[in-house]
C-alpha positions as CSV (number, residue, x, y, z in Angstrom):
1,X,-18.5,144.2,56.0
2,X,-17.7,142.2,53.1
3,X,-14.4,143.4,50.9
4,X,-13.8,140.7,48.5
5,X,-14.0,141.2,45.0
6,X,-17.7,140.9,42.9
7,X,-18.2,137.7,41.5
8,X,-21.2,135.8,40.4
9,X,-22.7,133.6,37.5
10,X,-21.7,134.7,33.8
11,X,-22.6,132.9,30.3
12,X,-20.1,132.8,27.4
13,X,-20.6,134.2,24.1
14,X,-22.7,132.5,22.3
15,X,-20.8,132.4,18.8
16,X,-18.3,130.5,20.8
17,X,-15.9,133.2,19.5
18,X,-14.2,135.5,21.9
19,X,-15.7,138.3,23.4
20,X,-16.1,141.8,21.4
21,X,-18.8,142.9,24.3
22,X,-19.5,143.3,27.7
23,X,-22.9,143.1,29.4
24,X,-22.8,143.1,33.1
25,X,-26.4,142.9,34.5
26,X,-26.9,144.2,38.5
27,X,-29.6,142.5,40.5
28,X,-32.0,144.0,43.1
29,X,-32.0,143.9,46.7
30,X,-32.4,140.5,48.2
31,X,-31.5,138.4,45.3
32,X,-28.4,137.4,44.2
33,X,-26.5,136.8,40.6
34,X,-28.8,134.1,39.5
35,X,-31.5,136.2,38.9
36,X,-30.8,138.5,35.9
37,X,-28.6,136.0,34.5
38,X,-31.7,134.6,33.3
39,X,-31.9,137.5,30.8
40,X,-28.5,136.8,29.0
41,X,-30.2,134.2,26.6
42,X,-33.0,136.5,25.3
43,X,-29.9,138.9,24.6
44,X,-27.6,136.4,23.0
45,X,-29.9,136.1,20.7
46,X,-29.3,139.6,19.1
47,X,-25.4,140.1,20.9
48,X,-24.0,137.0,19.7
49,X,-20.5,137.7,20.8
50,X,-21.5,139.7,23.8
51,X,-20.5,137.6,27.0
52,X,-22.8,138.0,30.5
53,X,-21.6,138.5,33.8
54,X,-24.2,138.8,37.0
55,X,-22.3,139.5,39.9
56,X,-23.8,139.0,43.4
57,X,-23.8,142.2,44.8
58,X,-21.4,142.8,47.8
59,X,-23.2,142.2,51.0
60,X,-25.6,139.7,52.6
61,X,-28.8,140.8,52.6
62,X,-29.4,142.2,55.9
63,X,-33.2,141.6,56.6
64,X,-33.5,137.4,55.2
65,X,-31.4,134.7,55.8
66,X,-30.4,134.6,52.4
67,X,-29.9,137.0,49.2
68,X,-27.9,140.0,48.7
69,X,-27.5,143.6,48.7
70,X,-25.7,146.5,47.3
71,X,-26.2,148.3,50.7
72,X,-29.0,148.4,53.2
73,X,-32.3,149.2,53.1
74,X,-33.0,149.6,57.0
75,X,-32.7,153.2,56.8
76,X,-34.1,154.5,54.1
77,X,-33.1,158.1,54.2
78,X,-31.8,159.8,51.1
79,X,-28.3,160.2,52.7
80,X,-28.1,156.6,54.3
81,X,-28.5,155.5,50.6
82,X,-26.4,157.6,49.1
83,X,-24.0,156.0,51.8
84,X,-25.0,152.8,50.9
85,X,-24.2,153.6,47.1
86,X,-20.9,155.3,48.1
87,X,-19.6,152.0,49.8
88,X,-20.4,149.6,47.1
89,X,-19.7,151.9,43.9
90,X,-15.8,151.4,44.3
91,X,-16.5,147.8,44.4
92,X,-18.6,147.9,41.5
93,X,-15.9,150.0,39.7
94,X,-13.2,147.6,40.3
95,X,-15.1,144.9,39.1
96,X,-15.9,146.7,35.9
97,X,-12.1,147.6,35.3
98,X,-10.9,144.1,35.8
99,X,-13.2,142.6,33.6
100,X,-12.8,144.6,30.5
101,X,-8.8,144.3,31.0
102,X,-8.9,140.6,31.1
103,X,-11.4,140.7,28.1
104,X,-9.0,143.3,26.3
105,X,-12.2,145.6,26.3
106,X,-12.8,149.1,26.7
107,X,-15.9,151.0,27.5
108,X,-17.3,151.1,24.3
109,X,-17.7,147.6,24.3
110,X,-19.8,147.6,27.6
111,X,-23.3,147.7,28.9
112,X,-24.8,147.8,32.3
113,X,-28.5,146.6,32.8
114,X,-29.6,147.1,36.5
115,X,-33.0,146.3,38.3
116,X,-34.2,148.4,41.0
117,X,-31.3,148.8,43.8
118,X,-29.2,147.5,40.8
119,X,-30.8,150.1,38.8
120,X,-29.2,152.8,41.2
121,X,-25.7,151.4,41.5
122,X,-25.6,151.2,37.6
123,X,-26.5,155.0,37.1
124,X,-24.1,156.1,40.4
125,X,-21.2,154.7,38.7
126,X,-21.6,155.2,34.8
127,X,-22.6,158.4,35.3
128,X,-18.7,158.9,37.4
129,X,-16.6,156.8,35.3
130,X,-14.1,158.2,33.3
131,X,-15.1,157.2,29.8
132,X,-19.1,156.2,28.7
133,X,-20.2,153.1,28.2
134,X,-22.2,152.1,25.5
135,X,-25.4,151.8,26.8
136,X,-27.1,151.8,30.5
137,X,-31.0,150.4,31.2
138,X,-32.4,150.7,34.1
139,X,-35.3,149.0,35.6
140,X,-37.3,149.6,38.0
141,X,-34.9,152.1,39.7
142,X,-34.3,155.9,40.6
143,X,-31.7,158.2,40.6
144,X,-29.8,158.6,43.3
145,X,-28.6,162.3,44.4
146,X,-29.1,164.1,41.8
147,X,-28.6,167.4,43.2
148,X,-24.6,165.9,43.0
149,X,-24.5,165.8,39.1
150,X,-23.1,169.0,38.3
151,X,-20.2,168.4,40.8
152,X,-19.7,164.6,40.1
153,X,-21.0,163.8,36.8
154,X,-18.0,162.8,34.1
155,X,-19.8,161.1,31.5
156,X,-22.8,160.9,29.9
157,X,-23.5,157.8,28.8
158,X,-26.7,156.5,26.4
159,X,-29.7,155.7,28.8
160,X,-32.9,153.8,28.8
161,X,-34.9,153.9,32.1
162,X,-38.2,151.3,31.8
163,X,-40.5,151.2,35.0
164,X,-44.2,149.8,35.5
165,X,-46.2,152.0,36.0
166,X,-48.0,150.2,38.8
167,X,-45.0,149.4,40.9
168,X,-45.6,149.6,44.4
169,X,-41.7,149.0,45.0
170,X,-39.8,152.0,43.4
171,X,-42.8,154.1,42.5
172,X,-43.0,154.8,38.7
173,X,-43.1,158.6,39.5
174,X,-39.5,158.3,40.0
175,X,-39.1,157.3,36.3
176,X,-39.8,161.3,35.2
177,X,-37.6,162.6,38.2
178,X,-34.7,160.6,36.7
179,X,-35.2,161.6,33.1
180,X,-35.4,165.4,34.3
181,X,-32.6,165.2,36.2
182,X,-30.4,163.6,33.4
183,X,-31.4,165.6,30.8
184,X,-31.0,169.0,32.3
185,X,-26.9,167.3,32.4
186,X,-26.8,167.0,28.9
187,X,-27.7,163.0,29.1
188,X,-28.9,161.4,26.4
189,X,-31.8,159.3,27.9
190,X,-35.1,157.5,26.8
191,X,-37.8,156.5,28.9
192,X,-40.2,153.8,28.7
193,X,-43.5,153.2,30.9
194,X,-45.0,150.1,30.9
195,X,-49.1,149.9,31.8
196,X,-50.2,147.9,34.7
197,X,-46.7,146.3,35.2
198,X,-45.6,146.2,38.7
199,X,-41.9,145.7,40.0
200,X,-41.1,143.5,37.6
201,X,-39.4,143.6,34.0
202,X,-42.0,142.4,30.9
203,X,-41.8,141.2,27.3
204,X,-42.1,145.2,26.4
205,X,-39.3,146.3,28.4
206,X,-37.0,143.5,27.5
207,X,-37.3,143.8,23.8
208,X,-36.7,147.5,24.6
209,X,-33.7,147.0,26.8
210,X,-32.2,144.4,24.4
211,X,-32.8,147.0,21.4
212,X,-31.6,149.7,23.0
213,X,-28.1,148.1,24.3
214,X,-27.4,146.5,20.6
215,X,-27.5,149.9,19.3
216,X,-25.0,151.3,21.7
217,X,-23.1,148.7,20.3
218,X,-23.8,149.5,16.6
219,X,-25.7,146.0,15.5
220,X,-29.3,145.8,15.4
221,X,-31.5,144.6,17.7
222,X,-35.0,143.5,17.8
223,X,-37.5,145.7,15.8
224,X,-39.8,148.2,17.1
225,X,-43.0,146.2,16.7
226,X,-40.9,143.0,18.1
């Protein structure tokens, strides 16, 4: 079981300035860094001095020669995942810590934006950290364990879940259960279903996602009719 520390590809701000933001995006089972990291251009455009970082999540992807995964899909029992989530969220933390110390950043000046088993390990962690970040969007995800919230939940960050509502993946009825479950905690959360998308993110839910995190960090972002 793989131990090192997170690392993956990452793109620089584009102001060529130092950074004044964080925006750490968390692929989806099977894939690897490269993958989201694509995204960091269409937010540049708005988060000039935002820096990207896409980590390759912890372990090798246990069902494909290649890829990687936050923890295993083989059993998919609500409890093996929680598990699963349990084992990677420290790593995830750590990772999180280290690079807004070496950035001189604090939570305020960070977003997470996950994809479906990224998705999960995004709302696990921010949801247990000890300060909020400034913005979580979730893609094509769900909530994990959320009969734990009352016990575990520290912070409620701003949240934006977007899922197609013709995934055959993560089904998009998990979309409601996770805004339910985060607003009975007092989480501020917004919800966006996209027609006839599968498991995938569109032009709608990027200009969404983009919006939404340049307003947790107070600049504005691409309009509503963008």
């Amino acid at each position: 079981m793989a131990t090192k520390p997170l690392n993956g590809p990452g793109a620089v701000p584009a102001s060529g300035g130092p950074a004044k933001q964080l925006v750490v995006f968390l692929h989806g089972v099977g894939s690897d860094g490269t993958d989201l990291i694509s995204l960091a251009p269409y937010f540049a455009e708005w988060l000039p001095d935002a820096e990207f970082l896409s980590p390759d999540a912890p372990f090798a992807f246990d069902m494909a020669p290649t890829g990687h995964q936050w923890f295993s899909l083989q059993d998919r029992s609500p409890q093996a995942i929680l598990d699963g989530i349990r084992t990677a969220a420290p790593l995830l933390d750590s990772f999180l810590d280290q690079e807004l110390a070496a950035r001189g950043l604090t939570e305020e000046n960070l977003a997470l934006v996950g994809f479906s088993q990224g998705t999960m390990m995004a709302l696990y962690v921010a949801l247990r950290r000890s300060r909020p970040c400034a913005a979580v969007v979730g893609y094509s995800g769900l909530l994990a364990a959320p009969d734990l919230l009352p016990a575990e939940l520290k912070v409620r960050p701003r949240t934006l879940l977007v899922h197609g509502e013709a995934d055959d993946v993560v089904p998009h009825g998990f979309l409601p259960l996770a805004k339910s479950a985060l607003e009975l905690m007092g989480v501020p959360v917004l919800s966006l279903s996209c027609p006839e998308l599968g498991h995938a993110i569109d032009d709608q839910g990027l200009v969404a996602g983009i919006r939404f995190v340049a307003q947790g960090f107070d600049l504005a972002g691409p309009r509503d009719d963008a």
